[in-house]
N, CA, C and O atoms as a Maestro MAE file, in Angstrom:
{
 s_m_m2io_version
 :::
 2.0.0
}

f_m_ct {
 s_m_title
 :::
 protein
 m_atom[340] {
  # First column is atom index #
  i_m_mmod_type
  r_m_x_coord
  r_m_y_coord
  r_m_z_coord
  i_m_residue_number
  s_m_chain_name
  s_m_pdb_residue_name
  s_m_pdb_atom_name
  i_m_atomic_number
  :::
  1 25 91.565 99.680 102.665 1 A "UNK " " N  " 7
  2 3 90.285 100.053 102.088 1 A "UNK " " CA " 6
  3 2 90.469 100.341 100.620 1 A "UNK " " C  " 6
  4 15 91.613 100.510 100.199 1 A "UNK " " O  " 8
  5 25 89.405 100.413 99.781 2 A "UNK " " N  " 7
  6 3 89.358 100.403 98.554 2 A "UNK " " CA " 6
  7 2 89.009 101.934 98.043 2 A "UNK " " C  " 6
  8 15 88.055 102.441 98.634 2 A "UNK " " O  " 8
  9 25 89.469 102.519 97.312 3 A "UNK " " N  " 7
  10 3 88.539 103.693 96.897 3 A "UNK " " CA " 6
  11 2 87.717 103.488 96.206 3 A "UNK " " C  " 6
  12 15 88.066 102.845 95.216 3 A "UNK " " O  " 8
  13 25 86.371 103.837 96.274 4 A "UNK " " N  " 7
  14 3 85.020 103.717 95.363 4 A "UNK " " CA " 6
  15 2 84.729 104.795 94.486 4 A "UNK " " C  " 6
  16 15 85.078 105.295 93.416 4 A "UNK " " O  " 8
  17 25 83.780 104.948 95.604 5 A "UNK " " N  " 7
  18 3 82.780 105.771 95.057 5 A "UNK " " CA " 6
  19 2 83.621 107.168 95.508 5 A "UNK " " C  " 6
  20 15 83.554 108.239 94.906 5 A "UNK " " O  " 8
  21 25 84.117 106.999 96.248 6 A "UNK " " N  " 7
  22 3 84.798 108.469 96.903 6 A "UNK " " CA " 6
  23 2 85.947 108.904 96.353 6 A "UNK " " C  " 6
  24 15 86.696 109.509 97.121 6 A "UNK " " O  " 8
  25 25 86.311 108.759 95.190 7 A "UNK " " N  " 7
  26 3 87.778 108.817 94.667 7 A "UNK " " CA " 6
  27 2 88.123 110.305 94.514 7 A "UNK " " C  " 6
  28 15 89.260 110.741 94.699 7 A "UNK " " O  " 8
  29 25 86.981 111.119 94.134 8 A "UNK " " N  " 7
  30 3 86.708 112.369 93.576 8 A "UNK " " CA " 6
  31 2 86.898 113.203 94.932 8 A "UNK " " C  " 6
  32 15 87.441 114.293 95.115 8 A "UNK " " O  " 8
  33 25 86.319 112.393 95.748 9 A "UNK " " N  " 7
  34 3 86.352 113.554 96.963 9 A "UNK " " CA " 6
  35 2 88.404 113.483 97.941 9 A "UNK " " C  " 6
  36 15 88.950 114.287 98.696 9 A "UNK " " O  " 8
  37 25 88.869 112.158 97.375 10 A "UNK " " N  " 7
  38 3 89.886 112.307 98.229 10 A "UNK " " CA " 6
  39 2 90.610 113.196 97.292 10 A "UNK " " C  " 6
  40 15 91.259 114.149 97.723 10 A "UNK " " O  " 8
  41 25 90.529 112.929 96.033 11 A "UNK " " N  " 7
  42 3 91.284 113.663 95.067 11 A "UNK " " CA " 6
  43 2 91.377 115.559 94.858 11 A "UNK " " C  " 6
  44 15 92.123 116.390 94.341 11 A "UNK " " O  " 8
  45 25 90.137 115.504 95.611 12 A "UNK " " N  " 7
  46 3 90.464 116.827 95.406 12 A "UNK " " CA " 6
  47 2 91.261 117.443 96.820 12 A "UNK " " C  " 6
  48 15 91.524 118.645 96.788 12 A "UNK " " O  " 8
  49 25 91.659 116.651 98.075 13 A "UNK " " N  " 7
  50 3 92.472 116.933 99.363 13 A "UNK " " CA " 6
  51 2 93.954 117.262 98.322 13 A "UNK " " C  " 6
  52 15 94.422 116.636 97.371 13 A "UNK " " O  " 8
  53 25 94.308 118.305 98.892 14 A "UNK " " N  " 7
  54 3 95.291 118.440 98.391 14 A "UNK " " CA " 6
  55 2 96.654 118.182 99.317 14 A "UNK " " C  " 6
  56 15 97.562 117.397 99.043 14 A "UNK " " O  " 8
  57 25 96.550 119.122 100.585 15 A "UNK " " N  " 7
  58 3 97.332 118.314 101.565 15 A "UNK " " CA " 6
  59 2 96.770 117.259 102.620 15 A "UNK " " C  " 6
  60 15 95.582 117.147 102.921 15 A "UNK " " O  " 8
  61 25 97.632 116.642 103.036 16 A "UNK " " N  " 7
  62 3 97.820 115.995 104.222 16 A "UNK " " CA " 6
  63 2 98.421 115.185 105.234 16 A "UNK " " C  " 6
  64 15 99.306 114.354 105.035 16 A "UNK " " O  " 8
  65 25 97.814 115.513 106.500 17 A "UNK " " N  " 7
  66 3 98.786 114.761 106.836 17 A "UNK " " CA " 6
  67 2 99.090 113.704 107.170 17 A "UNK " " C  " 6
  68 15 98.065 113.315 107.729 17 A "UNK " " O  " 8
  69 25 100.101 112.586 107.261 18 A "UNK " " N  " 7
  70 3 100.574 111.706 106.931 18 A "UNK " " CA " 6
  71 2 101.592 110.692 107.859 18 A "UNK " " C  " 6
  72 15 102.559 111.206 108.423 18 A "UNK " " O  " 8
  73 25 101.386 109.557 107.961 19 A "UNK " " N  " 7
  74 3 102.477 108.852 108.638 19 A "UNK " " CA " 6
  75 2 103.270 108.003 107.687 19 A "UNK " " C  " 6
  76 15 102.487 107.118 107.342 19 A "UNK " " O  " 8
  77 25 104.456 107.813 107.068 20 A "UNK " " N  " 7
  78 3 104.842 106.778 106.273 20 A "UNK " " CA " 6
  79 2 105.974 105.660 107.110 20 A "UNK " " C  " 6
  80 15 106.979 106.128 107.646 20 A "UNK " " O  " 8
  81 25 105.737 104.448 107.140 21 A "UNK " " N  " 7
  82 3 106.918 103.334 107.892 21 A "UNK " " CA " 6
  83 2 107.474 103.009 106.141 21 A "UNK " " C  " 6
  84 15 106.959 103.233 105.046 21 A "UNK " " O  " 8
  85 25 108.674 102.427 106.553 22 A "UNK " " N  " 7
  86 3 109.539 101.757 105.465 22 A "UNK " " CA " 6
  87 2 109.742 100.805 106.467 22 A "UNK " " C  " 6
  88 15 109.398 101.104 107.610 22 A "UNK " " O  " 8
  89 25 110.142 99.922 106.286 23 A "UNK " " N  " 7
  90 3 110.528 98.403 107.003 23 A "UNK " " CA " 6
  91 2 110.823 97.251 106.369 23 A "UNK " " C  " 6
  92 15 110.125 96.534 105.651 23 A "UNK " " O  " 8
  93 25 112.321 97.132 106.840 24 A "UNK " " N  " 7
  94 3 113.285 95.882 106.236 24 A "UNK " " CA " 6
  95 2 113.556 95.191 106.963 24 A "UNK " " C  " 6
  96 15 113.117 95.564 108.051 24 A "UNK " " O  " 8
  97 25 114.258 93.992 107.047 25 A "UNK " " N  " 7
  98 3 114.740 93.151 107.811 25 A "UNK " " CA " 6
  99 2 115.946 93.305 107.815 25 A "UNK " " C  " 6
  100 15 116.469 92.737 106.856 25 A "UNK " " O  " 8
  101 25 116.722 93.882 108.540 26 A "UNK " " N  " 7
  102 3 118.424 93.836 108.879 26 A "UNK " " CA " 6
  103 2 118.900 92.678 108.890 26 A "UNK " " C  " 6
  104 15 118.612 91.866 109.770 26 A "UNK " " O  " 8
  105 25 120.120 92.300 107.403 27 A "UNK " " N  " 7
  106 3 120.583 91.620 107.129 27 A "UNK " " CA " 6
  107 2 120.030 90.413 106.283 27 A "UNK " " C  " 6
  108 15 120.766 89.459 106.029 27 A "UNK " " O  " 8
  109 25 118.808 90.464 105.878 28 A "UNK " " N  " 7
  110 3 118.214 89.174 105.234 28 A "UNK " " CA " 6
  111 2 118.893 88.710 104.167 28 A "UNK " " C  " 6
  112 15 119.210 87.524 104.253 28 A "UNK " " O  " 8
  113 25 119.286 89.407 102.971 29 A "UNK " " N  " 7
  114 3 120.034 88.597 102.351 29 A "UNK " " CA " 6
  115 2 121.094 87.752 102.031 29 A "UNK " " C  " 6
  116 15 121.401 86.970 101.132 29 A "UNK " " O  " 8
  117 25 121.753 88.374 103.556 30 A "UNK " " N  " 7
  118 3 123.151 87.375 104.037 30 A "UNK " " CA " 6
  119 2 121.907 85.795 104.833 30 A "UNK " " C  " 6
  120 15 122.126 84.594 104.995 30 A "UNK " " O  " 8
  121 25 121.027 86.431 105.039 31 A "UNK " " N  " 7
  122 3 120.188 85.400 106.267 31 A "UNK " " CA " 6
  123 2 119.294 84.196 104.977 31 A "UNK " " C  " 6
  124 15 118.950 83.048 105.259 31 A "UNK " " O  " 8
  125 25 119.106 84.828 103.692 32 A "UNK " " N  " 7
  126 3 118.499 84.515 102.936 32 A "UNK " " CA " 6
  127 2 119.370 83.592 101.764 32 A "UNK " " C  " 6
  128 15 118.726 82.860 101.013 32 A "UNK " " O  " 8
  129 25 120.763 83.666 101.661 33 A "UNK " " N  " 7
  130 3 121.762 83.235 100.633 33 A "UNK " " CA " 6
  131 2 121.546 81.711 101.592 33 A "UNK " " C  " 6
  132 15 121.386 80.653 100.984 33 A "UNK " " O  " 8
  133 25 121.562 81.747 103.079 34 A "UNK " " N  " 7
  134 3 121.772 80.288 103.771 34 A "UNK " " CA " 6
  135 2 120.281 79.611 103.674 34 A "UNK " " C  " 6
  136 15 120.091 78.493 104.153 34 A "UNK " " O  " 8
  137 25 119.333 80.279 103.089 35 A "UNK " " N  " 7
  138 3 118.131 79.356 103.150 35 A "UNK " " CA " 6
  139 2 117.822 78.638 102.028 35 A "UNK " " C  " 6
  140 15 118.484 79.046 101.075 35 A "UNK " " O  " 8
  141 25 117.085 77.731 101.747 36 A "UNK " " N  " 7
  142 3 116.631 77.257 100.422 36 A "UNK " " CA " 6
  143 2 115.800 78.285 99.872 36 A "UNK " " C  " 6
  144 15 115.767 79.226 100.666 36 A "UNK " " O  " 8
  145 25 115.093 78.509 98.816 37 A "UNK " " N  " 7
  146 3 113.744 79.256 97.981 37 A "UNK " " CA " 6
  147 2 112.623 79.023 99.056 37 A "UNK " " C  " 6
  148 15 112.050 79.979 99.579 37 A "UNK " " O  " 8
  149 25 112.280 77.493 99.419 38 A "UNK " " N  " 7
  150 3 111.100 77.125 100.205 38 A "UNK " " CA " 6
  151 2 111.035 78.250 101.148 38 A "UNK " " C  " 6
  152 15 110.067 79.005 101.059 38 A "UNK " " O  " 8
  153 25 112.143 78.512 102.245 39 A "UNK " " N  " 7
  154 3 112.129 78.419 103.218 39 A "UNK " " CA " 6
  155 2 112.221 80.149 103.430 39 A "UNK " " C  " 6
  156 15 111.768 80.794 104.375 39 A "UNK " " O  " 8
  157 25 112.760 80.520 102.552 40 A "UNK " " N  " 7
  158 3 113.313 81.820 102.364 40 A "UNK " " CA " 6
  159 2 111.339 82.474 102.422 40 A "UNK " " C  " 6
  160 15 111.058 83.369 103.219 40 A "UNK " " O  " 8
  161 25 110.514 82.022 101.735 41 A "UNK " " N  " 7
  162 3 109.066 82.634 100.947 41 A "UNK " " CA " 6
  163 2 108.457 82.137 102.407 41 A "UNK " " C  " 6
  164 15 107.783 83.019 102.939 41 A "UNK " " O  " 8
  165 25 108.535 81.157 103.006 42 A "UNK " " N  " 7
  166 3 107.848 80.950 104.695 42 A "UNK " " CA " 6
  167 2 108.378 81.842 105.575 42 A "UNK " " C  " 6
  168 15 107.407 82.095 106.288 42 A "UNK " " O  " 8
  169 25 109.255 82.455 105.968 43 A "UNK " " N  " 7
  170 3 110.142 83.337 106.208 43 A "UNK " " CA " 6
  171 2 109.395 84.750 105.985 43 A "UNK " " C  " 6
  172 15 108.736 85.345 106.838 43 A "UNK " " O  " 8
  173 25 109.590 85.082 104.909 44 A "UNK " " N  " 7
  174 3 108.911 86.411 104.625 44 A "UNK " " CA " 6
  175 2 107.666 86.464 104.393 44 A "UNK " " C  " 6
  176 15 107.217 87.610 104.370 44 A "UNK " " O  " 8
  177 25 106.588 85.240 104.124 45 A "UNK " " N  " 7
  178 3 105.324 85.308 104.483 45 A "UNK " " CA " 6
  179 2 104.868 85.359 105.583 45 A "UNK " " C  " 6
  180 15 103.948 86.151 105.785 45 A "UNK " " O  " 8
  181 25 105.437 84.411 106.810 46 A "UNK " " N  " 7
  182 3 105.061 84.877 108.337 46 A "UNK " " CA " 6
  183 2 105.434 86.470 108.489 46 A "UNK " " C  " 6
  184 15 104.623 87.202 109.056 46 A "UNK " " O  " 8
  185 25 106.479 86.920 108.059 47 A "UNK " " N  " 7
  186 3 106.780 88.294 108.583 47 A "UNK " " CA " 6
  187 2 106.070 89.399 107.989 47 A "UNK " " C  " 6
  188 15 106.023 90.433 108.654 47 A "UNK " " O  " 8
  189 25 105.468 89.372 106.780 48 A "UNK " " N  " 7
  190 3 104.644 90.514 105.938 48 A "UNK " " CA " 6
  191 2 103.092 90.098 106.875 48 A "UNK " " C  " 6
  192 15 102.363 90.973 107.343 48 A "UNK " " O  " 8
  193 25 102.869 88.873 106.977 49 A "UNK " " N  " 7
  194 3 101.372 88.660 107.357 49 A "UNK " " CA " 6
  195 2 101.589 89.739 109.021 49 A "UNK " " C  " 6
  196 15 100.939 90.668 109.501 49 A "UNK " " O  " 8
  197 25 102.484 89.199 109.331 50 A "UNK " " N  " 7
  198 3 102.443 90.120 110.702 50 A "UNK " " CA " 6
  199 2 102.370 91.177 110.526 50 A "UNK " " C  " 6
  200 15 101.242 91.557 110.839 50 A "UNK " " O  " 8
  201 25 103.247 92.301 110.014 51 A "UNK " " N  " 7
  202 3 103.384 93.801 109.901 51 A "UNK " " CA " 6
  203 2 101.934 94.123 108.998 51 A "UNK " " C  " 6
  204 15 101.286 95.134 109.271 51 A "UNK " " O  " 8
  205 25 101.623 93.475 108.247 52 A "UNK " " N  " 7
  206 3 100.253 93.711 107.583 52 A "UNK " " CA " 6
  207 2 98.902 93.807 108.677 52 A "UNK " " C  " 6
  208 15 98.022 94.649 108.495 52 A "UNK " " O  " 8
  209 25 98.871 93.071 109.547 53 A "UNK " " N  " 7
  210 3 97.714 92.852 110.554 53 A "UNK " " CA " 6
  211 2 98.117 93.914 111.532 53 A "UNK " " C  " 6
  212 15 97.124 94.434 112.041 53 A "UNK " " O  " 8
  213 25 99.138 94.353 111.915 54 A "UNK " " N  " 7
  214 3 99.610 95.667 112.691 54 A "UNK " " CA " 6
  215 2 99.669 96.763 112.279 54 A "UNK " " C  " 6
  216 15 99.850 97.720 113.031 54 A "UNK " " O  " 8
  217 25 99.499 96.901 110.712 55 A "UNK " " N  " 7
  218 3 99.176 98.139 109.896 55 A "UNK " " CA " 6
  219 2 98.101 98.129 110.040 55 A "UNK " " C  " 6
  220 15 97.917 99.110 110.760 55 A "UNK " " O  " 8
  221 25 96.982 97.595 109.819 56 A "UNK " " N  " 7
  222 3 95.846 97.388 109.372 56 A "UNK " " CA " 6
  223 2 95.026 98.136 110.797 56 A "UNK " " C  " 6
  224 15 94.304 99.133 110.786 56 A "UNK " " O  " 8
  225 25 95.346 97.437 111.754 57 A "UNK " " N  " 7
  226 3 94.668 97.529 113.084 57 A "UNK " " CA " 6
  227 2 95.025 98.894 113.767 57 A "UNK " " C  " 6
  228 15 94.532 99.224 114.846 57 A "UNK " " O  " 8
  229 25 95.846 99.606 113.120 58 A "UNK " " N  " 7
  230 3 96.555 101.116 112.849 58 A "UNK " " CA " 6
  231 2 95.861 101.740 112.528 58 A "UNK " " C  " 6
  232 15 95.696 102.744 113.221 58 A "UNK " " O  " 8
  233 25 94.937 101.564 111.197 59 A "UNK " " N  " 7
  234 3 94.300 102.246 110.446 59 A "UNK " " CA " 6
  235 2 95.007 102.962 109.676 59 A "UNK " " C  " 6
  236 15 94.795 104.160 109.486 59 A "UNK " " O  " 8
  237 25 96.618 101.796 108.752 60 A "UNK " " N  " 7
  238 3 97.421 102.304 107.745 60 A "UNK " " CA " 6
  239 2 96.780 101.633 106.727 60 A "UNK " " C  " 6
  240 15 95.713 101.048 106.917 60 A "UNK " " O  " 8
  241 25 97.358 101.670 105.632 61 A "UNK " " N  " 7
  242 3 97.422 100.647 103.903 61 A "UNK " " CA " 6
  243 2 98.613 100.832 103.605 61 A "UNK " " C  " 6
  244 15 99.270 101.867 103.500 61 A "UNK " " O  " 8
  245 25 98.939 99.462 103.435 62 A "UNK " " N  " 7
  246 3 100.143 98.578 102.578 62 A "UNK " " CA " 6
  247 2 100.459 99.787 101.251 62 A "UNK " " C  " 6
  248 15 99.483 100.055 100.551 62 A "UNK " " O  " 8
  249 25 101.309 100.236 101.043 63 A "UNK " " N  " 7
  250 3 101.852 101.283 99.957 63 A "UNK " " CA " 6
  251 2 102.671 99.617 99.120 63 A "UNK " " C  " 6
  252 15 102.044 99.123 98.183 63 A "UNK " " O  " 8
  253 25 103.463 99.212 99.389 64 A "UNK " " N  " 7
  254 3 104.172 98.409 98.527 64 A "UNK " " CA " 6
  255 2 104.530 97.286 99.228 64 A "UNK " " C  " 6
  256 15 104.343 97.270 100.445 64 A "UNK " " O  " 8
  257 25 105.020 96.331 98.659 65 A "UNK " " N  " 7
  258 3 106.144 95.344 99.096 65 A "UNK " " CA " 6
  259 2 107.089 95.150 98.089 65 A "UNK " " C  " 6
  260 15 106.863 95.157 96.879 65 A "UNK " " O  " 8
  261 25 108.685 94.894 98.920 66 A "UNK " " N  " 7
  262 3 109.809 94.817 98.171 66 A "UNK " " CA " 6
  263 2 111.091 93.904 98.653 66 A "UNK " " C  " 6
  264 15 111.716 94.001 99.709 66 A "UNK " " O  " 8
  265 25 111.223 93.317 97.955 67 A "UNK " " N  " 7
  266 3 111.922 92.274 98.337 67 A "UNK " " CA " 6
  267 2 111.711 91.678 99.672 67 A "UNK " " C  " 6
  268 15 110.854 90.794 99.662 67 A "UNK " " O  " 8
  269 25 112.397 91.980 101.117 68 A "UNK " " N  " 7
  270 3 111.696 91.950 102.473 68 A "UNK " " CA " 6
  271 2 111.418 93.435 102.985 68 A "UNK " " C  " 6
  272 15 111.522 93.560 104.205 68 A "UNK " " O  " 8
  273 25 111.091 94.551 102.288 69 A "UNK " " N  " 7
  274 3 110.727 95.130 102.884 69 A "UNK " " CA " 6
  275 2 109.195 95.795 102.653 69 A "UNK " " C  " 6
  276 15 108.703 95.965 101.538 69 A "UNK " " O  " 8
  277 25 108.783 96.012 103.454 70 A "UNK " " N  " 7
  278 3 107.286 96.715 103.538 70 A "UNK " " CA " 6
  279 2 107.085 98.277 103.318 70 A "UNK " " C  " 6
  280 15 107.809 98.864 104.121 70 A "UNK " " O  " 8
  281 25 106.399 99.127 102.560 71 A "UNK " " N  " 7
  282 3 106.259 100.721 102.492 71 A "UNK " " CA " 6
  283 2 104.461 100.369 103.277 71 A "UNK " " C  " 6
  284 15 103.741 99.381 103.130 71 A "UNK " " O  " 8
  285 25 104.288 101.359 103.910 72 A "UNK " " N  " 7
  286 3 103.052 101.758 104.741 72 A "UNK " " CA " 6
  287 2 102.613 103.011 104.661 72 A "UNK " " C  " 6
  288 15 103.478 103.886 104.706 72 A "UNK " " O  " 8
  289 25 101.215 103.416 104.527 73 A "UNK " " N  " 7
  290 3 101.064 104.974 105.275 73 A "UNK " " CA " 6
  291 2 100.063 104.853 106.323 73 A "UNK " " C  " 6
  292 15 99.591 103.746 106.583 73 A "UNK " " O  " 8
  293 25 99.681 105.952 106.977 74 A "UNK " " N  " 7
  294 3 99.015 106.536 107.881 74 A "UNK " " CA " 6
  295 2 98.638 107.741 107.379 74 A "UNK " " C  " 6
  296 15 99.355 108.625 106.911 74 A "UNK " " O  " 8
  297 25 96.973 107.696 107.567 75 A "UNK " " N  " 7
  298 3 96.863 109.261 107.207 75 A "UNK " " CA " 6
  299 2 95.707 109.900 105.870 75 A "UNK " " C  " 6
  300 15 95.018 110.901 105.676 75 A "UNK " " O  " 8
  301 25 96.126 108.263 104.989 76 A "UNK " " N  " 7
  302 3 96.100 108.355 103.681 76 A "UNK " " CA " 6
  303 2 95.345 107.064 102.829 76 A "UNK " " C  " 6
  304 15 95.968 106.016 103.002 76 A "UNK " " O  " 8
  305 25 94.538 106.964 102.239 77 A "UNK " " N  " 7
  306 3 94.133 108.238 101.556 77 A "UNK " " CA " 6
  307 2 92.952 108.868 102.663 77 A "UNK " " C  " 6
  308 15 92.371 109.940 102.496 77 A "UNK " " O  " 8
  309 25 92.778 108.067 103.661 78 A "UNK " " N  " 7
  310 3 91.381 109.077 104.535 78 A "UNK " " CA " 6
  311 2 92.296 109.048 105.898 78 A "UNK " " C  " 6
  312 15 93.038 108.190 106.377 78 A "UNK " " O  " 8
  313 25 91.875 110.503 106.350 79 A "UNK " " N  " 7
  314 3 92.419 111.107 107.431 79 A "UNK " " CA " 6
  315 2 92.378 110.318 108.631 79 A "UNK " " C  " 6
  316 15 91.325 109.743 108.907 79 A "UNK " " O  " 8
  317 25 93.364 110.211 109.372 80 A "UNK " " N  " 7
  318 3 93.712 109.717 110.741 80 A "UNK " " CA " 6
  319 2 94.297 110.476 111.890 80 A "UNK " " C  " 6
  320 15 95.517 110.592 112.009 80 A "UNK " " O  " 8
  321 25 93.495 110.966 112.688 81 A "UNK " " N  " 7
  322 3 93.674 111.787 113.539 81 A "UNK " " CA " 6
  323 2 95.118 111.840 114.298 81 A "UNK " " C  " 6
  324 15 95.887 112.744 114.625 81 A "UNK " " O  " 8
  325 25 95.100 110.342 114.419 82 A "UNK " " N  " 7
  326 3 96.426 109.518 115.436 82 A "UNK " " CA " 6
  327 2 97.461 109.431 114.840 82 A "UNK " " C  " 6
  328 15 98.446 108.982 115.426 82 A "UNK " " O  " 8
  329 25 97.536 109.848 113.469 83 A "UNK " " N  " 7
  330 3 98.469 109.257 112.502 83 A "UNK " " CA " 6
  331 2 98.392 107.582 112.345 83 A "UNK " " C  " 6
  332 15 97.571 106.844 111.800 83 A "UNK " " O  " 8
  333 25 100.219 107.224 113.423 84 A "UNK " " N  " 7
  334 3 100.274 105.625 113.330 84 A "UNK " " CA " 6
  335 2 100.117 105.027 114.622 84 A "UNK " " C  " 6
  336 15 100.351 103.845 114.874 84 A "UNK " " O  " 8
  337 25 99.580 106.170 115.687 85 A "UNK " " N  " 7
  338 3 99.606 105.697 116.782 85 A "UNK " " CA " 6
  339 2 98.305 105.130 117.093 85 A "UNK " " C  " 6
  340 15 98.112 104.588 118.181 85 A "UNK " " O  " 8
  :::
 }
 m_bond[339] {
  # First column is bond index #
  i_m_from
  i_m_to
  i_m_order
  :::
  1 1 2 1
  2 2 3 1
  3 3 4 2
  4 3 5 1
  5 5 6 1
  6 6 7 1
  7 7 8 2
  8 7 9 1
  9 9 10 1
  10 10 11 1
  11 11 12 2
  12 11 13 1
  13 13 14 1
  14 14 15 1
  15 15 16 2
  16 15 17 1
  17 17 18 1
  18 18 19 1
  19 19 20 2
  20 19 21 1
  21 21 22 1
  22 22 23 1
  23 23 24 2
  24 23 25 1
  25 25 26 1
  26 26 27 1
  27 27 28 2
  28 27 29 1
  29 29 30 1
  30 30 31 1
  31 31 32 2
  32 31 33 1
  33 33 34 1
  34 34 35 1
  35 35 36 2
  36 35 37 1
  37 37 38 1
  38 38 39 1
  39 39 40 2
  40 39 41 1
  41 41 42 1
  42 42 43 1
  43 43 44 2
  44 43 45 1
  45 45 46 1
  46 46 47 1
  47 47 48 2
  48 47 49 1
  49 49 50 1
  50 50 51 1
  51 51 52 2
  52 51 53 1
  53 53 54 1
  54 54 55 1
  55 55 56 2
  56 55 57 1
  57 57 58 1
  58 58 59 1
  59 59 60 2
  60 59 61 1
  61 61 62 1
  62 62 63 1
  63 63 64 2
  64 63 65 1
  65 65 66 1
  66 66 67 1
  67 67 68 2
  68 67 69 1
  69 69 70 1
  70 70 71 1
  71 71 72 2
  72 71 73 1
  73 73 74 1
  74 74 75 1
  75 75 76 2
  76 75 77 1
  77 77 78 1
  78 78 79 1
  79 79 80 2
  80 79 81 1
  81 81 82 1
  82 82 83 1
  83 83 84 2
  84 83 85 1
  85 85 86 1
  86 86 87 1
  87 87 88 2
  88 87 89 1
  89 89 90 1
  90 90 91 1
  91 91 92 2
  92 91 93 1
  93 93 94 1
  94 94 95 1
  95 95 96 2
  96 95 97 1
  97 97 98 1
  98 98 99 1
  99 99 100 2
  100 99 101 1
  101 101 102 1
  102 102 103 1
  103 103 104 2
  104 103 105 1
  105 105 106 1
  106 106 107 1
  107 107 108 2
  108 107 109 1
  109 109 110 1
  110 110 111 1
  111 111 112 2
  112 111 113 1
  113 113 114 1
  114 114 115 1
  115 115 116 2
  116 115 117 1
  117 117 118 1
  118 118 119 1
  119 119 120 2
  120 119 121 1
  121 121 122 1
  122 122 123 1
  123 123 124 2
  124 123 125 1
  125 125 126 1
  126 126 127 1
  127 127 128 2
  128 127 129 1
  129 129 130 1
  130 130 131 1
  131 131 132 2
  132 131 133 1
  133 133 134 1
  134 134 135 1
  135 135 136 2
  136 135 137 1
  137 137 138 1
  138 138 139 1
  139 139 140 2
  140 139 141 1
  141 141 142 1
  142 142 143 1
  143 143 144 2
  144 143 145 1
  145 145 146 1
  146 146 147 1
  147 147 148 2
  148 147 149 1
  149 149 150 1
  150 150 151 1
  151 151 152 2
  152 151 153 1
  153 153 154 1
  154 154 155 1
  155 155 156 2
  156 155 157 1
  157 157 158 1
  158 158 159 1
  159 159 160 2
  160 159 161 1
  161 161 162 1
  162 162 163 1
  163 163 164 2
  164 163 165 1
  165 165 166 1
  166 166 167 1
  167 167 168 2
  168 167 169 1
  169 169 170 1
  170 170 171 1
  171 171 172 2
  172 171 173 1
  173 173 174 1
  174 174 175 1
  175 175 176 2
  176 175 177 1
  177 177 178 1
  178 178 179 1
  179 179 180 2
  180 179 181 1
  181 181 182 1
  182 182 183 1
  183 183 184 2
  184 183 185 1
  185 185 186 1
  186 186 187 1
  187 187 188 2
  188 187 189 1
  189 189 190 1
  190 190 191 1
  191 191 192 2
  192 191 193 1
  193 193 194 1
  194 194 195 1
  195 195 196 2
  196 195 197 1
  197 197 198 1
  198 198 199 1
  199 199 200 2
  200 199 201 1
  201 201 202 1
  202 202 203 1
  203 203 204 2
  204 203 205 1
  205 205 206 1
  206 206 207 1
  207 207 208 2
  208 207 209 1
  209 209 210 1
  210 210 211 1
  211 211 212 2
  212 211 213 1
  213 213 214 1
  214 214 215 1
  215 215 216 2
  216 215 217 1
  217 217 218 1
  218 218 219 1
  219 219 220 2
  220 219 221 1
  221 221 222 1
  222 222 223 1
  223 223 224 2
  224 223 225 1
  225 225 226 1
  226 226 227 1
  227 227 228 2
  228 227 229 1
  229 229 230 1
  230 230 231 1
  231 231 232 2
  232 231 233 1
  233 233 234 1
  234 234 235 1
  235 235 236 2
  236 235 237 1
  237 237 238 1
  238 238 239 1
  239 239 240 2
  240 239 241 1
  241 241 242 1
  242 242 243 1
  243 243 244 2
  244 243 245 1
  245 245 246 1
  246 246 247 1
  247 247 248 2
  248 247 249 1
  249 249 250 1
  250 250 251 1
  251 251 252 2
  252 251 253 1
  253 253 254 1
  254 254 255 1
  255 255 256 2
  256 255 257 1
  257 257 258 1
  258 258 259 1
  259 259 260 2
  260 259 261 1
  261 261 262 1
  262 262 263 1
  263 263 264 2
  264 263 265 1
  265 265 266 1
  266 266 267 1
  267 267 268 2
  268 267 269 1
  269 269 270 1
  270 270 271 1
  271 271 272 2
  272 271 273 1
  273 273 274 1
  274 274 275 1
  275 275 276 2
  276 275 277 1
  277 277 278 1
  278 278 279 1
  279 279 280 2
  280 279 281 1
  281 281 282 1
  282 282 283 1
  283 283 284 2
  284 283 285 1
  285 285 286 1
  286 286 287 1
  287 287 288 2
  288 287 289 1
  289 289 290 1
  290 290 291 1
  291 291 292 2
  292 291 293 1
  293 293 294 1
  294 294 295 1
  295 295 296 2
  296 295 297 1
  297 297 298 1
  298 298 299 1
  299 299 300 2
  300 299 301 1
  301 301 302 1
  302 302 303 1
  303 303 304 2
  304 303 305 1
  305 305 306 1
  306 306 307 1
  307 307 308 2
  308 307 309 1
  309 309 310 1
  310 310 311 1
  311 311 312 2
  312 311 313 1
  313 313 314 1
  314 314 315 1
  315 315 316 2
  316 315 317 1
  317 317 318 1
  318 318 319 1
  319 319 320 2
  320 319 321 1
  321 321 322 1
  322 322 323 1
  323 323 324 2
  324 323 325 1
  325 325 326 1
  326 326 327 1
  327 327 328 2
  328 327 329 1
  329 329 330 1
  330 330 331 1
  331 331 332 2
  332 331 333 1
  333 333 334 1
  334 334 335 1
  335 335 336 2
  336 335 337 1
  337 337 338 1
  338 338 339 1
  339 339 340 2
  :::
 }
}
């Protein structure tokens, strides 16, 4: 989700609470030195599109992407009862 019009109101939450995932792929760059460029970016586009549609349906937002790994929260910036469950 986007912040709008509501920026003011999350901004003034001072705590909360929160779910954060980090998520890498164990071992990719040994897995990634044997691929071409092509194949390496098909690779980590099937795998971000996935964890992205499983965040989403969470009711997380994408914090970052990094190299193959993904940052996520839960929680944030509007409250989630469930956290990430």
């Amino acid at each position: 989700r986007v912040m709008a019009d509501d920026a003011a109101a999350v901004a003034a939450q001072h705590f909360a609470r929160a779910t954060v995932l980090f998520c890498d792929i164990r071992g990719f760059t040994r897995l990634a030195e044997a691929m071409d460029s092509a194949t390496v970016l098909d690779v980590l586009n099937e795998h971000f599109s996935a964890l992205v549609a499983v965040v989403e349906a969470h009711g997380g937002i994408v914090v970052s992407f990094s190299g193959d790994s993904l940052l996520a929260a839960f929680g944030v910036p509007y409250a989630n009862e469930d956290g990430a469950v």
